[in-house]
C-alpha positions as CSV (number, residue, x, y, z in Angstrom):
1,X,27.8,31.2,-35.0
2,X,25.5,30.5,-32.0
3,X,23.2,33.6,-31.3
4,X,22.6,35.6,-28.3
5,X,18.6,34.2,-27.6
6,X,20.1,30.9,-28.4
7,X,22.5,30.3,-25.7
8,X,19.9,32.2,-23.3
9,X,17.6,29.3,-24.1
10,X,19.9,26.7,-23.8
11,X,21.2,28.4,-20.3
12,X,17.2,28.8,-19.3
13,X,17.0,24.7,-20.2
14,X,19.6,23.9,-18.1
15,X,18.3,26.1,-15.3
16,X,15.1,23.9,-15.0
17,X,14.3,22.8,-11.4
18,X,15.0,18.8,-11.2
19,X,11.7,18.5,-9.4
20,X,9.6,19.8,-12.6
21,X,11.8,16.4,-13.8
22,X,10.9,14.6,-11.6
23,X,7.1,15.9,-12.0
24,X,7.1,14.5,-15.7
25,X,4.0,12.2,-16.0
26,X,3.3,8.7,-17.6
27,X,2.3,10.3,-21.2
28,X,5.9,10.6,-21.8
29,X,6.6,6.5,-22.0
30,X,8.1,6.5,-18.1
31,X,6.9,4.5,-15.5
32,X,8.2,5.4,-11.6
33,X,6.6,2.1,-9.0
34,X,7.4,2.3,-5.3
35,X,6.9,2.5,-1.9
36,X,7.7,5.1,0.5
37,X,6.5,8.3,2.8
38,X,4.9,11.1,1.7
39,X,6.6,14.4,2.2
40,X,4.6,17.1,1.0
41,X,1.4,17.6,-0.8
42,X,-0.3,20.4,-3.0
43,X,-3.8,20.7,-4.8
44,X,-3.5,20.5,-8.6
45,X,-4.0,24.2,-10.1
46,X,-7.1,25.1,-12.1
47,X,-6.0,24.3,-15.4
48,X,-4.5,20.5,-14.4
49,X,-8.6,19.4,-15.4
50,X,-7.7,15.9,-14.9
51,X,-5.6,16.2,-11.7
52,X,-6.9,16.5,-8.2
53,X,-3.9,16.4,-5.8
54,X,0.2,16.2,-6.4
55,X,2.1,14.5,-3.7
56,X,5.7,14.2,-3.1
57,X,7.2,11.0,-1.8
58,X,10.7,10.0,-0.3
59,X,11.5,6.3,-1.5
60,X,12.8,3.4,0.3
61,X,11.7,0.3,-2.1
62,X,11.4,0.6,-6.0
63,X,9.8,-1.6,-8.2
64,X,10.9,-0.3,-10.7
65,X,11.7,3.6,-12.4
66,X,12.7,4.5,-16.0
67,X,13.0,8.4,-14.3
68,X,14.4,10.6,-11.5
69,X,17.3,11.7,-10.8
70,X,19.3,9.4,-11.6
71,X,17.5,7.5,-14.0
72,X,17.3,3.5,-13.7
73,X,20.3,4.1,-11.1
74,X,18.0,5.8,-8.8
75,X,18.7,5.2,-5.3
76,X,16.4,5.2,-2.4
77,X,16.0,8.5,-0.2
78,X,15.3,9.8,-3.5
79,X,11.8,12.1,-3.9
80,X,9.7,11.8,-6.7
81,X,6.2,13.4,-7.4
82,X,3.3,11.8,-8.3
83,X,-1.0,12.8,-8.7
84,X,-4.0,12.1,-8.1
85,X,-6.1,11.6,-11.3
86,X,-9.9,12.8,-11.1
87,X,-10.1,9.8,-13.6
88,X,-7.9,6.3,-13.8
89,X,-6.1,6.6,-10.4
90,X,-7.2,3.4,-8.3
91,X,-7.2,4.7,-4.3
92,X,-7.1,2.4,-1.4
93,X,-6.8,3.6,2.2
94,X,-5.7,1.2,4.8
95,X,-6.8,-2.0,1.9
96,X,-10.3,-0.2,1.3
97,X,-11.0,1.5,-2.0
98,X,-12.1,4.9,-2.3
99,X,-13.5,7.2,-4.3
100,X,-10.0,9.5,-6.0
101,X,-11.7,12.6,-3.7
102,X,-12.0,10.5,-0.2
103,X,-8.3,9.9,-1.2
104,X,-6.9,13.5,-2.1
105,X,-8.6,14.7,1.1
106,X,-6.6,12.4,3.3
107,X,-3.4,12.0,1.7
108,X,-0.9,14.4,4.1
109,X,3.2,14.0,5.2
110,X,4.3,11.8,7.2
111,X,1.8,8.7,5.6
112,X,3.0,6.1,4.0
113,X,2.4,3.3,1.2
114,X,2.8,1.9,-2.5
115,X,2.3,4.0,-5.3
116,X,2.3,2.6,-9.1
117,X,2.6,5.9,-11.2
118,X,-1.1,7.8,-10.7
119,X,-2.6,4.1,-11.8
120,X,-2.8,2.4,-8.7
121,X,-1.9,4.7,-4.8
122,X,-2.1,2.0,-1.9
123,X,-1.6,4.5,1.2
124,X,-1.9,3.6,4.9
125,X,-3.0,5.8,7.5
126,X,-1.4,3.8,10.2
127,X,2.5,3.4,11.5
128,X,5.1,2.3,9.3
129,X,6.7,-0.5,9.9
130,X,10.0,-2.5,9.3
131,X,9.6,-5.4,6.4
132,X,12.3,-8.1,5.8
133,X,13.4,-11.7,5.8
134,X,14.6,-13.7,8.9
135,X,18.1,-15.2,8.0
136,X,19.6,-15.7,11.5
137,X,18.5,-15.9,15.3
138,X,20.6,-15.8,17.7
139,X,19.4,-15.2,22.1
140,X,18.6,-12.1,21.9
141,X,18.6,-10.7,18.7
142,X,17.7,-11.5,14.9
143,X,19.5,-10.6,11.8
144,X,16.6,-9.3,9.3
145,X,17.3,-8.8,5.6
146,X,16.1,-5.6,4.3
147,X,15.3,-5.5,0.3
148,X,15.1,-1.9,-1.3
149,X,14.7,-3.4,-4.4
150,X,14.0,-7.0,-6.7
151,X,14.6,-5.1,-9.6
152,X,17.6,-6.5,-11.5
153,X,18.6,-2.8,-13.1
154,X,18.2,-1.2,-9.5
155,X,20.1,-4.0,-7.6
156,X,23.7,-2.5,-7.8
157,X,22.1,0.8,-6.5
158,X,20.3,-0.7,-3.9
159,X,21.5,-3.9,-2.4
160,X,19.6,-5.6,0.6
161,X,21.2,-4.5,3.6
162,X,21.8,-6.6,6.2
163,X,20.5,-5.5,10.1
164,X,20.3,-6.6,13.9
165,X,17.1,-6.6,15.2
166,X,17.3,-7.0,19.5
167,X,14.2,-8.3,21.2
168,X,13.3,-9.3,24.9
169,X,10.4,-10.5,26.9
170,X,8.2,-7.1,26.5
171,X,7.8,-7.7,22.4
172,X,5.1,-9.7,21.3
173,X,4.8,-12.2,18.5
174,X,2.1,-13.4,16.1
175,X,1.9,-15.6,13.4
176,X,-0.5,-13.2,11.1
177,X,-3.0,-13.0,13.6
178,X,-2.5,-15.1,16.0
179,X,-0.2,-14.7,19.1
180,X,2.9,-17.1,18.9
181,X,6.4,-17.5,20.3
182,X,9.8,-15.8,19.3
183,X,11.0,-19.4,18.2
184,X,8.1,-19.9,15.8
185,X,8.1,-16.3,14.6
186,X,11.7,-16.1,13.9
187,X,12.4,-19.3,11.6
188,X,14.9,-18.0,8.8
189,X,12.8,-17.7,6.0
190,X,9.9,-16.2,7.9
191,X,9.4,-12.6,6.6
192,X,8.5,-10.1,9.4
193,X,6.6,-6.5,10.6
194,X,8.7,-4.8,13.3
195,X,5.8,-3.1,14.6
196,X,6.6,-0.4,17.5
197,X,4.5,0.6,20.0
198,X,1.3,2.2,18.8
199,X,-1.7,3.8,20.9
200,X,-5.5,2.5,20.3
201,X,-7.0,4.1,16.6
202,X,-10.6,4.2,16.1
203,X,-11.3,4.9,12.3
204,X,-14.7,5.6,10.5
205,X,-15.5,5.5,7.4
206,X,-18.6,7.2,5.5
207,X,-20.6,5.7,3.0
208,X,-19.8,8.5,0.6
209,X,-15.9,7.3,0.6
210,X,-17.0,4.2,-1.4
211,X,-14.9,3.5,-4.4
212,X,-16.9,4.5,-7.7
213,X,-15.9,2.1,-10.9
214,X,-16.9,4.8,-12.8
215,X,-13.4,6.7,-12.0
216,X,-12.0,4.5,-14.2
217,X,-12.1,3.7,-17.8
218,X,-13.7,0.9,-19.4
219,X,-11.5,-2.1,-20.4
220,X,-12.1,-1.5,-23.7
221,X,-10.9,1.7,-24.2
222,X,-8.0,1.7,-21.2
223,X,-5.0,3.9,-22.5
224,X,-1.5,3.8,-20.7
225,X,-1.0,5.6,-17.5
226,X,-4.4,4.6,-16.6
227,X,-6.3,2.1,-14.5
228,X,-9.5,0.6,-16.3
229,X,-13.0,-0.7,-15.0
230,X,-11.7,-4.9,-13.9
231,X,-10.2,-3.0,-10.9
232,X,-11.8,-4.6,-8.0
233,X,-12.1,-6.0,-4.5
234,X,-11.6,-9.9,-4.1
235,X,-10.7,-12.7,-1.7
236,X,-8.3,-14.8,-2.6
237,X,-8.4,-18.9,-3.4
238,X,-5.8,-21.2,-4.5
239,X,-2.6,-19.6,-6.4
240,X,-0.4,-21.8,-8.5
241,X,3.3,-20.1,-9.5
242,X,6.4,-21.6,-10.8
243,X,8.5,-19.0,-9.1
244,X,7.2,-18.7,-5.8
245,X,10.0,-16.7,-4.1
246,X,10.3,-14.0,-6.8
247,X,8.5,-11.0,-6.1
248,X,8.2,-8.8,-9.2
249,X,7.5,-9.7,-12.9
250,X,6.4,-13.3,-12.2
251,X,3.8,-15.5,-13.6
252,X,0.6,-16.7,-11.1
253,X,-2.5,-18.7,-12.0
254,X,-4.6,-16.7,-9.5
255,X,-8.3,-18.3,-8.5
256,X,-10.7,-15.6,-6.9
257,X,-13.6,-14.6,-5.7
258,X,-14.2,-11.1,-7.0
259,X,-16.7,-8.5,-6.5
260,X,-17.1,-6.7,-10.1
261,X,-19.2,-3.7,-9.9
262,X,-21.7,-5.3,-7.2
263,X,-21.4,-9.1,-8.5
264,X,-19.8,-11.6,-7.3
265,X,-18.3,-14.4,-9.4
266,X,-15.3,-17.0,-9.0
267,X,-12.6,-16.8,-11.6
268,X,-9.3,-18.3,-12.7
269,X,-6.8,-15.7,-14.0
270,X,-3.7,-16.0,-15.6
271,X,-1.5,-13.0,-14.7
272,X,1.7,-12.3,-16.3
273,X,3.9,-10.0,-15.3
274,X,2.5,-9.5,-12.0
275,X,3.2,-8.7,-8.3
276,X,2.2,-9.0,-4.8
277,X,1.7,-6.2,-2.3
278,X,1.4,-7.1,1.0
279,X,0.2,-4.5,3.7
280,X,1.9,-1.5,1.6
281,X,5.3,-3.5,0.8
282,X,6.1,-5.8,-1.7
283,X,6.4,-9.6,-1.0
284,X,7.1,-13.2,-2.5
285,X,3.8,-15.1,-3.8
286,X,5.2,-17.8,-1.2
287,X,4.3,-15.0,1.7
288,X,1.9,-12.7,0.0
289,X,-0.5,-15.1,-1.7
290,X,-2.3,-16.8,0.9
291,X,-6.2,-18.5,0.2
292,X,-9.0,-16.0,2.4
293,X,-7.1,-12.6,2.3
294,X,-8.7,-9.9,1.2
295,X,-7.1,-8.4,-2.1
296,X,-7.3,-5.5,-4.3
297,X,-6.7,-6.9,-8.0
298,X,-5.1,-4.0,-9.9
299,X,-5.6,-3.8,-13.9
300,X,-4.8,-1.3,-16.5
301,X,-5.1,-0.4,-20.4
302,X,-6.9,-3.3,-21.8
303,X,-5.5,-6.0,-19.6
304,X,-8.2,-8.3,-18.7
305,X,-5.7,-9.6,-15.8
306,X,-4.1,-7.8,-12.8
307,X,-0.6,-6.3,-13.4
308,X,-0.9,-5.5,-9.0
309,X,-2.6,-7.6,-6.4
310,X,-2.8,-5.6,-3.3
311,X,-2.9,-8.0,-0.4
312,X,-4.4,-7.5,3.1
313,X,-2.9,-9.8,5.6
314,X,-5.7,-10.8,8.8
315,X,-5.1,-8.5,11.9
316,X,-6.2,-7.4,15.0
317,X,-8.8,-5.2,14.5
318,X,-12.1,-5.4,15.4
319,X,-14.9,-4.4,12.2
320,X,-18.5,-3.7,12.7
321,X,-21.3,-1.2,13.0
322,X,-21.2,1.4,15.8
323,X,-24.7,1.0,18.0
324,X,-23.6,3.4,20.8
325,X,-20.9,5.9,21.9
326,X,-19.6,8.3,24.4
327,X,-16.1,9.6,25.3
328,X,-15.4,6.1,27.5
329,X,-16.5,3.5,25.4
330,X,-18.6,2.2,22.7
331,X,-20.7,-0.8,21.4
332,X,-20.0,-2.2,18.3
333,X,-21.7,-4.8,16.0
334,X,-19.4,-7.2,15.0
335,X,-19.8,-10.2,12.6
336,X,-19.7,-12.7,15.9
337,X,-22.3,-10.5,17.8
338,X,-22.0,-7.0,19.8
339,X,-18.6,-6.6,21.6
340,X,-18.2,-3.2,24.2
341,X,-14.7,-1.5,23.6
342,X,-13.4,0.8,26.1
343,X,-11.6,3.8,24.7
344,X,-8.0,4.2,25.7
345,X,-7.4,8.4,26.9
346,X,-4.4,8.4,24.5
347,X,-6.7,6.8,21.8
348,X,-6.4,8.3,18.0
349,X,-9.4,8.7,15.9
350,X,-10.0,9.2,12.1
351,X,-13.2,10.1,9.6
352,X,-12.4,8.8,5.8
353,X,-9.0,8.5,6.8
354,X,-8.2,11.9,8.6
355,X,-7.8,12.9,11.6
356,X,-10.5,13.4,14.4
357,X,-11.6,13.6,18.0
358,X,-14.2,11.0,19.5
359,X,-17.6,13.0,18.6
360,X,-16.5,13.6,15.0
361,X,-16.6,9.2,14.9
362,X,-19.4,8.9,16.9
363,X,-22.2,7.9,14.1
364,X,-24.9,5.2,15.1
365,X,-24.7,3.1,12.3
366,X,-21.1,4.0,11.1
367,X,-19.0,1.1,9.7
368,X,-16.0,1.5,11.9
369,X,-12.2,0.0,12.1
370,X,-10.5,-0.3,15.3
371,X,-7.1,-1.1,16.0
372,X,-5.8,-1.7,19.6
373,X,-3.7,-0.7,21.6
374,X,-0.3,-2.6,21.9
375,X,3.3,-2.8,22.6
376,X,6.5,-3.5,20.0
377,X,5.2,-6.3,17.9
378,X,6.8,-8.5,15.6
379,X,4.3,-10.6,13.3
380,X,5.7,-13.0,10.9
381,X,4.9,-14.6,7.8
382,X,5.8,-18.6,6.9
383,X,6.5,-18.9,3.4
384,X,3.9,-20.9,2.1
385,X,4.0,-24.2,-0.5
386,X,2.5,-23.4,-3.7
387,X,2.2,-25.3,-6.8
């Protein structure tokens, strides 16, 4: 006969909150990829010792997830928490890695990005925007394909959706980073941003942002769940794929060059397994893998070869050195000389990826990020031969 405590424990079991679920961790054998927006966030209590931050994000793309609330039939709209590990969590702001502290301090709702367990969090600090394939163009509008997921056990759950994107005369195109037509940027097959109107940001970042190695564990010992000491910076060269238009679990000869603790060194790896992430969303090789973007190459446990390449596509911001500011304008070394930028009044301003006002960036010497101001934007992607 069942006992009195007993069926209060099994009633208390039942009781438990899905979102302590949800909260369960990689030590369990689960792994929860994505990308989406993060809702809410909450510093780790005293006795997490290995934890600095927990954040909660709302999903609109999965890699893949063996948890939640549903299980493998998760569906997107879903929330899901994740942390911030003191040690093991690669952090990249805007394609720059941080230090796990410069990360846990600017992490807030309403950003956005890809997130691989606590082992690799790729957020962006800058507008969201709408990521698909071209399949049809008609005068005045486009219809855009909009994965949620390229993950076989997720498909039935998530299907690509279909939409109809309207444009006119006031949206500009580009072709990466360079201004182009609406018949060149809308070739089915292209993959696209819908970028909408954004004002001018001006972001600076500190020296003591810069990403430590020593966050993460050696190769040698790397353990599950966490990210190990290969984990670095790199541009990209030539990349050679039999399956060029898959985009997860696929197999890449991937030649680099890659900054390893300080050193630079060109290298051939063979990844298996791997994926593309390009600007915070997840994209074919043919699209994502282009020779002279930056990259982020993404290892963990004991692999000596990335399981993640985090992919920076060329833009229209402006990089350099502040020499001089005031509230109207500033003077900024650039790698093609000294360039003046006047500050737009409705301009935005960050410091290590927070918010700010214009003195809080105004730092002689600062390595600073601005981004202009501009109107809707669409900016497409060709696919790319590779062999």
């Amino acid at each position: 006969m069942m006992t009195h405590s007993f069926m209060k424990f099994v009633g208390q079991l039942i009781a438990v909150p899905m979102s302590l679920l949800l909260a369960k961790g990689p030590a369990g054998g689960a792994t929860a990829a994505f990308c989406g927006k993060v809702t809410a966030v909450k510093p780790a209590s005293p006795k997490q010792k290995d934890t600095l931050t927990h954040f909660t994000v709302q999903i609109d793309y999965y890699d893949y997830i063996s948890r939640g609330k549903f299980g493998r039939q998760s569906k997107v709209g879903e929330s899901i928490d994740q942390r911030v590990l003191k040690l093991g969590s690669v952090c990249v702001i805007n394609g720059r890695m941080v230090n796990a502290a410069t990360f846990s301090k600017a992490i807030r709702p309403g950003l956005w990005g890809y997130f691989y367990e606590t082992t690799w969090l790729d957020l962006q600090t800058t507008p969201n925007f709408q990521w698909g394939e071209v399949v049809a163009v008609a005068k005045d509008a486009f219809t855009l394909r909009v994965h949620r997921t390229h993950k076989d056990i997720h498909i039935e759950t998530n299907p690509p959706v279909e939409v109809k994107v309207p444009y006119d005369a006031n949206v500009s195109f580009r072709l990466e980073d360079k201004p182009t037509d609406a018949t060149t940027a809308l070739k089915p097959g292209n993959w696209v941003q819908i970028h909408e109107p954004r004002p001018q940001m001006i972001a600076l970042w500190n020296a003591d942002t810069t990403y430590d190695p020593a966050e993460q564990q050696p190769v040698e010992q790397g353990k599950r769940g966490l990210a190990n000491d290969l984990t670095c910076r790199a541009v990209l060269g030539k990349v050679v794929t039999k399956t060029p238009d898959k985009v997860l679990d696929l197999s890449a000869q991937v030649t680099c060059d890659r900054w390893l603790k300080g050193k630079k060194e060109n290298l051939t790896l063979n990844a298996k397994k791997t994926s593309f992430v390009l600007d915070g969303k997840l994209a074919p090789p043919k699209i994502a893998a282009v020779a002279g973007r930056d990259a982020v190459l993404c290892h963990y446990r004991s692999e000596k070869v990335p399981h993640k390449i985090l992919v920076r596509s060329h833009d229209d911001t402006i990089r350099g050195h502040i020499v001089a500011m005031n509230e109207k304008t500033m003077r900024v070394a650039t790698d093609e000389g000294a360039i003046q930028v006047a500050l737009e009044p409705d301009a935005r301003f960050q410091v290590d990826g927070l918010p700010a006002d214009w003195k809080g960036v105004a730092n002689k010497g600062g390595e600073v990020v601005i981004y202009p101001k501009r109107g809707r934007t669409i900016i497409a992607f060709a696919p790319m031969q590779l062999e």
